[in-house]
N, C-alpha and C positions, 0 to 999 in steps of 0.2 A: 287065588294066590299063585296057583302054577304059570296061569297066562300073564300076571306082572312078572312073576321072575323072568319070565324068560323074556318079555320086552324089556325087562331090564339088565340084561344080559346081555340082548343086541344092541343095545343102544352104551352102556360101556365100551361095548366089542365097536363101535365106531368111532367112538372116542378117544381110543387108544391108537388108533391110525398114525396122528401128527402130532402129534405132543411131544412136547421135549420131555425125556426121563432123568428119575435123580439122577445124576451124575455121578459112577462111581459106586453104582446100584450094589449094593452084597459084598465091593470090595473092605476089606482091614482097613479104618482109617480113613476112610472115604468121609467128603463133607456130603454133605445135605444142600441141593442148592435147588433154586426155581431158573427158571430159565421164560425171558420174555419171548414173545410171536415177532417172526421178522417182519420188517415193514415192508408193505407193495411198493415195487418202484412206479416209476411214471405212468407206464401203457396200464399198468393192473389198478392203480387210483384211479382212472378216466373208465374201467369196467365195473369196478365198487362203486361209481358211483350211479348207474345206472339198473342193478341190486341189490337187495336187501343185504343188508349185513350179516356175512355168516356168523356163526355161533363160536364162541372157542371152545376147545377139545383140549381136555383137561386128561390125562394117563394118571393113575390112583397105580403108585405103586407100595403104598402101608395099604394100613387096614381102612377098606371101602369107608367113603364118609355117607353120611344120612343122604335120604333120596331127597330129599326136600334141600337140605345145601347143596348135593349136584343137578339138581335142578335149575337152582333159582342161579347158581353159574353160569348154567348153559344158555339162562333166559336172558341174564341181564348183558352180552354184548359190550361190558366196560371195559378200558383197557387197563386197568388199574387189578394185577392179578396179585392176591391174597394168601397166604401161606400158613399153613401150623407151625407156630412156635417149635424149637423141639424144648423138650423137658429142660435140658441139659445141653449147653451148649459146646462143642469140640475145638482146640484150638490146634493150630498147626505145630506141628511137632519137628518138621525138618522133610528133605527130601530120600528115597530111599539111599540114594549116593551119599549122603552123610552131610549136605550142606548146612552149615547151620541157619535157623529160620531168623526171619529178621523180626529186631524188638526195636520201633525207632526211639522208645523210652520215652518218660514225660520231660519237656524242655521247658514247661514252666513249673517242676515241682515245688510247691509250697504258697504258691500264689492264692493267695484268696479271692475265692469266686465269690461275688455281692449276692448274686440268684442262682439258681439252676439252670434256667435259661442261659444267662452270659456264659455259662463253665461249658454247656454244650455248643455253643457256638464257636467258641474258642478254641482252634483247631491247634495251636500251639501248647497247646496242655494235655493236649491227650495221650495216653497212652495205648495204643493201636495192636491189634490184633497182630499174631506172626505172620509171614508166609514164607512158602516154604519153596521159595526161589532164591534164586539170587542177584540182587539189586544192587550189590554195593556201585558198580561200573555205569549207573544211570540216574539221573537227575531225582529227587525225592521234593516234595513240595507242600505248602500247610496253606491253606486260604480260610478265611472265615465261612463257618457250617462242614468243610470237607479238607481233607489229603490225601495224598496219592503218593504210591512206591510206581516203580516200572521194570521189568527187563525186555528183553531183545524184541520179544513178542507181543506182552502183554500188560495194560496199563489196570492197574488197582486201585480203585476208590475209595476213600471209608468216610463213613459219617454216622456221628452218635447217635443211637435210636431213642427218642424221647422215652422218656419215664413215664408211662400214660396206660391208664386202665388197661390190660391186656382182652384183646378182642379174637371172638370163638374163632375165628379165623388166620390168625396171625397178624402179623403185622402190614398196614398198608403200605405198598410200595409200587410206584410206577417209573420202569426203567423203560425208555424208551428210544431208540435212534431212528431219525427220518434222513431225507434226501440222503441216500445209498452210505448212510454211516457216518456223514458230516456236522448233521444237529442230533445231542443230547440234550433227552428232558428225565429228571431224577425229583421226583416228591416223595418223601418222608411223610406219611399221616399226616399230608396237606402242607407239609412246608416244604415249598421249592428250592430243593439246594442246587440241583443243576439245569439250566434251561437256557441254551443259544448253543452257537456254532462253536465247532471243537477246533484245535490248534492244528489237530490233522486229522485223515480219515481214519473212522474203525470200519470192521468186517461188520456190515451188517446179517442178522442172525445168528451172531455169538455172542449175544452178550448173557450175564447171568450173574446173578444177586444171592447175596445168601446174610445171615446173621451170625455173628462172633463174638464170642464174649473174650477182652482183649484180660491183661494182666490183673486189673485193678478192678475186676468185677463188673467193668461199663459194658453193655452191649453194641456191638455197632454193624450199620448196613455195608457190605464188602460188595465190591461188584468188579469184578472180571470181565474188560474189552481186549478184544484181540485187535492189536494193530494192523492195519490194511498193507503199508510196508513194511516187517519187521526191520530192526537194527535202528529207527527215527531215534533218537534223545530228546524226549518230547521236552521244551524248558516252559513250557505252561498248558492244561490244560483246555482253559477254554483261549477262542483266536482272541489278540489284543483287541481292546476300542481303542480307535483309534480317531481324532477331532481336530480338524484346521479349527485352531483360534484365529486366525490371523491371514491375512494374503501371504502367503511364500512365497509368491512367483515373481519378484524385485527385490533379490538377495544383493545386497552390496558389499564386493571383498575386494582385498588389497592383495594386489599382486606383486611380490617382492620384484625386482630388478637388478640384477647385476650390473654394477657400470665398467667400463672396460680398465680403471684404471684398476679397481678389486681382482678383474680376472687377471690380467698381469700380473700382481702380486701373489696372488693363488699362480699363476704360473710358476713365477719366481721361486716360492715357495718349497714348492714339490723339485722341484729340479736340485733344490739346496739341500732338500731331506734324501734324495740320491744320491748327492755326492758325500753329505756322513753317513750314509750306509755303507759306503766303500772309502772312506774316510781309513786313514792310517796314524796310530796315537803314538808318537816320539816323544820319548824321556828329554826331559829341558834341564839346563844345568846353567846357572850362573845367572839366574833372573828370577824376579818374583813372579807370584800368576796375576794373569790379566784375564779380561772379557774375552771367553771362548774355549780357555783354557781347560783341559781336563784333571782335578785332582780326587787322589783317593785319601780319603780323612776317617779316622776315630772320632766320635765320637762322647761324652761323658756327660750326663746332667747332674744337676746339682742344685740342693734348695736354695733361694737367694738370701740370703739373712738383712736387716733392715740395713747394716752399713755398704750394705751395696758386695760384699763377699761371697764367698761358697761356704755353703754349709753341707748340710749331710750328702751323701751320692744320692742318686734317685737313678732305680732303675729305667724311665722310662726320660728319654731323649738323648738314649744310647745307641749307642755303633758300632760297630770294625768295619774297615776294607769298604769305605760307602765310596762309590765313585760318582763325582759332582762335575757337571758341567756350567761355570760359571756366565749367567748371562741368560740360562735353558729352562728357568724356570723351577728347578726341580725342590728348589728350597726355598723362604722365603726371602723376598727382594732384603730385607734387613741383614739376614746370614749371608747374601750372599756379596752385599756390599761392604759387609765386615771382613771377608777373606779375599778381596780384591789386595792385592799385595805380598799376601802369607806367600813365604817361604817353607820349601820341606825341612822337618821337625819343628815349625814353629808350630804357638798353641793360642789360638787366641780366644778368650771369654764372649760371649754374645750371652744377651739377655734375650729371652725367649717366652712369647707368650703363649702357653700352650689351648689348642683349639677343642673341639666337643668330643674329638677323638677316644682326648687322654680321659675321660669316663669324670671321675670324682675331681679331678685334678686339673679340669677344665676351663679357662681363662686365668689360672694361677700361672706368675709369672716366676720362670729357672734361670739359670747361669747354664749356657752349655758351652762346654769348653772342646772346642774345636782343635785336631791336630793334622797336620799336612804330612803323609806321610809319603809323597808318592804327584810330580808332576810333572803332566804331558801335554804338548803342544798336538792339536790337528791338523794332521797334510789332508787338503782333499785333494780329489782327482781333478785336473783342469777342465772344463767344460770344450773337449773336443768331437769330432763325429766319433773316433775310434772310443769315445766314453758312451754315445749315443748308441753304436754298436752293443757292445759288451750287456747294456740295460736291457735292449729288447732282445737278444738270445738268451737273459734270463726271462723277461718272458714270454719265451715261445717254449721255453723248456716249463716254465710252470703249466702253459695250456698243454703241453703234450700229454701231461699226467691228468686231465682232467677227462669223463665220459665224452665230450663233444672232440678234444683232440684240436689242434691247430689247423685253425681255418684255411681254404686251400687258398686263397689270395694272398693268406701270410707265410706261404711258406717260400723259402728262402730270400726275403722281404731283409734278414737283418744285414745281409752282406752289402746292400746295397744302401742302408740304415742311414742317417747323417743326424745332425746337430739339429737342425732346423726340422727335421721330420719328427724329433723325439718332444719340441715345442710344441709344436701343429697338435700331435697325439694328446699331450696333456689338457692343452685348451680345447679340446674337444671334449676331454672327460671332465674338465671343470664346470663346462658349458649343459653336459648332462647332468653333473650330480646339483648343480645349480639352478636346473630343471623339474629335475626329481623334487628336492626342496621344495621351490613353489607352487608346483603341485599340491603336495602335502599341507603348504598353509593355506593354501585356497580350500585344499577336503577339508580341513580343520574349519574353518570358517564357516564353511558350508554350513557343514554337523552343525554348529553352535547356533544358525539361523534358523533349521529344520526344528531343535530341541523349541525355541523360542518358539514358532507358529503352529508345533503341530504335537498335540497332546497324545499320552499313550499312554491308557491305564489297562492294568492286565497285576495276577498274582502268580508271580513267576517263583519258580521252582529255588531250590538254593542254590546258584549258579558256580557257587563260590568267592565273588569279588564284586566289587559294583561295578567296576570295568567290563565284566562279562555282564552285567544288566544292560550297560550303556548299550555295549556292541548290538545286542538282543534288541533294545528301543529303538537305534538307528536303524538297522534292516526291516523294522517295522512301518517304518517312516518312509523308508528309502519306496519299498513294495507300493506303500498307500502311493506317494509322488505320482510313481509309475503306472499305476492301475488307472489313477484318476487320469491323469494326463492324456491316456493314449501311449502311452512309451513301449511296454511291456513289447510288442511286435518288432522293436527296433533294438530287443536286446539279447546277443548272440546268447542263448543257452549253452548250449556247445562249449562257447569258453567259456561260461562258467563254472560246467563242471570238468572242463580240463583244468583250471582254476583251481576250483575246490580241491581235485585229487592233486595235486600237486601242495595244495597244502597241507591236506591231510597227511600225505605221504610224507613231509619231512622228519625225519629222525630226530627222537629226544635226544637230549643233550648224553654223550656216551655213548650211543646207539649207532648201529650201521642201517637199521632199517627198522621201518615200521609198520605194524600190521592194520588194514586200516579194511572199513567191511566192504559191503556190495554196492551201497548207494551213498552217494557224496552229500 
């Protein structure tokens, strides 16, 4: 007996060498976790395989188990490592800094489950363990068998632990990452919830497993991966699949074209909205209004009664002091062809059908009674150089206030200004935003041909909008094009993350600035 113990004594005392310890060993609060063996990378697979497979090394930090279970551990070489139950399970209570723990709550409460099986599969119904981070600033996700919370660092797994005879060992679980943290494999008592390539890398040899009993008394597997880049927003676990149905590479789009007579008119245009920007409104006396004319009008609606009169007021297609420009659009062509004439203090009735605006009152037709209280003719400015001037020293005063400041070719550019230079300038910029445009409907086009030949299925996080799904499925599409192609080498990175931070870095609406992390 004395020569076993003590072989038995050396032979723990080596086993406690590499083992990973509970985590949080003797602290208040502490969980209970196992911790998997990290995987060999390339060079050390190509030497395992030309030796036996070592043994794992198990560290006993409760009370020593039977020599015959750490035996037949050390014999059997599985990768599949086994655990004690504890009694009683611990749920997370918050961080010491006071955060409160997250409950993502059940989101199919009341749903009746047909079996026990479909309820455990059903990731949308569960109600999940706390943690005792804080998640609220990062993506949260539900797939069939599993969900995941995330913060800055670290991604969170849960999945229901079947309801199945309990075994002297604990519950089976094999957490596993290969190729340097990029493939997850995760079996449940033989059922594979997680197995292929992640959405990004983990830190291989952090990962670690543990069991939680969440709100509702359900137990479930929790597993803690450390993200290889902190700060990613992972928007799905595992990478998308992704599948040409179809030949992509014979997209057919239509390229809009501007014809010269559209951009003349867009010239024309813009040089007119210049001159009533500096446009001068004089009081008119002794004529009624015409097309162009500025008046200021009251307003009154009023219900239409069947003999075609006014009935009670209605607060709503009311006014004071509204100033119209006839001809501009701003009311509809029926109003404004009915006060083509009106004199100041006349009143005239228009029938008025009101649109989806007015809520309840919506296609119901009013009397609004129009009053001219107030009309002005507009003087614009003549279309001379010294008008061409005046335009572009406002803007060279607008770029002086801007970070970049007035270009050095443009500076003192306006004295020398003319009529015809301030033409030239706008058909240049009609000619770009006219570009920009079909741009944008050739991308549009694109996308719509990409969606059509090339499939992507993947259980994406809750992104918030389908818009953000879309965006997510296109970049997936876009990468697959490129990978397969050969492109990837011909595409500047560089700008893409000066790209990126510049996106990132725009300021919310309100804001002067925006804080935005280490990687784009």
């Amino acid at each position: 007996l004395a020569v076993l113990a003590m072989s038995l004594a050396a032979y723990v005392a080596s086993l406690q060498q590499a083992q990973v310890a509970l985590r949080g060993e003797g602290s208040p609060g502490s969980r209970q976790a196992w911790r998997t063996p990290a995987p060999r990378f390339h060079a050390e697979l190509t030497a395992c395989r030309q030796t036996p497979p070592a043994k794992p090394q198990i560290r006993q930090t409760g009370a020593l188990s039977t020599l015959s279970t750490l035996c037949a551990s050390a014999a059997s070489g599985a990768s599949v490592w086994q655990c004690r139950r504890r009694n009683q399970a611990r749920k997370a209570t918050g961080s010491a800094s006071g955060s409160s723990p997250l409950n993502l709550g059940n989101a199919k409460q009341g749903v009746q489950e047909k079996t026990e099986k479909a309820e455990s599969s059903d990731s949308g119904s569960w109600v999940l363990p706390s943690v005792d981070k804080d998640v609220g600033e990062y993506y949260a996700g539900r797939a069939p068998n599993y969900a995941w919370v995330q913060t800055s660092e670290t991604l969170y797994l849960f999945t229901r632990l079947p309801e199945v005879e309990p075994e002297a060992d604990g519950p089976s679980v094999t957490l596993d990452l290969q190729q340097e943290g990029t493939i997850v494999r995760l079996i449940v008592h033989g059922n594979a919830i997680l197995n292929g390539r992640l959405a990004h890398q983990i830190k291989p040899g952090e990962q670690i497993w543990m069991v939680e009993e969440a709100g509702d008394g359900k137990d479930y597997v929790v597993c803690e991966l450390d993200k290889l880049t902190p700060g990613i927003n992972w928007a799905s676990v595992m990478e998308p699949e992704v599948e040409a149905t179809a030949d992509y590479s014979h997209a057919v789009v239509e390229m809009p074209e501007i014809l010269s007579e559209e951009e003349e008119k867009l010239v024309g245009e813009t040089i007119e909205h210049l001159q009533k920007s500096h446009r001068i409104l004089a009081p008119v006396e002794g004529r009624a209004a015409t097309f162009g004319d500025v008046l200021t009008v009251d307003m009154q609606g009023y219900e239409l009664q069947s003999d075609g009169t006014r009935g009670e007021p209605l607060e709503i297609g009311s006014a004071t002091g509204l100033e119209v420009e006839l001809g501009a659009g701003g009311l509809s062509r029926k109003v404004e062809a009915s006060l083509e004439g009106i004199a100041v203090g006349e009143t005239r009735d228009v029938e008025v059908t009101l649109g989806q605006r007015a809520g309840g009152l919506g296609g119901t037709t009013i009397i609004c009674a129009v009053t001219c209280q107030e009309l002005k003719e507009q003087q614009l400015p003549e279309l001379t150089d010294d008008f061409a001037r005046m335009i572009k020293r406002q803007d060279l005063f607008k770029q002086a206030g801007t970070a970049e400041g007035i270009p050095e070719e443009e500076e003192g550019a306006a004295e020398k200004f003319t009529l015809a230079d301030l033409r030239a300038e706008i058909t240049q910029e009609v000619r770009q935003v006219a570009q920009t445009q079909s741009n944008t409907n050739v991308d549009t086009q694109l996308q719509s041909h990409l969606r059509q030949k090339i499939k992507v299925t993947c259980h994406w996080a809750d992104l918030g909008s389908q818009e953000a799904v879309l965006e997510e499925e296109l970049a997936v599409r876009a990468r697959f094009v490129a990978e397969r192609e050969g492109l990837m080498p011909y595409i500047d990175m560089d700008a893409v993350d000066r790209q990126a931070w510049d996106k990132l870095g725009e300021p919310d609406d309100g804001e002067s600035l925006k804080q935005v992390g280490k990687d784009p």
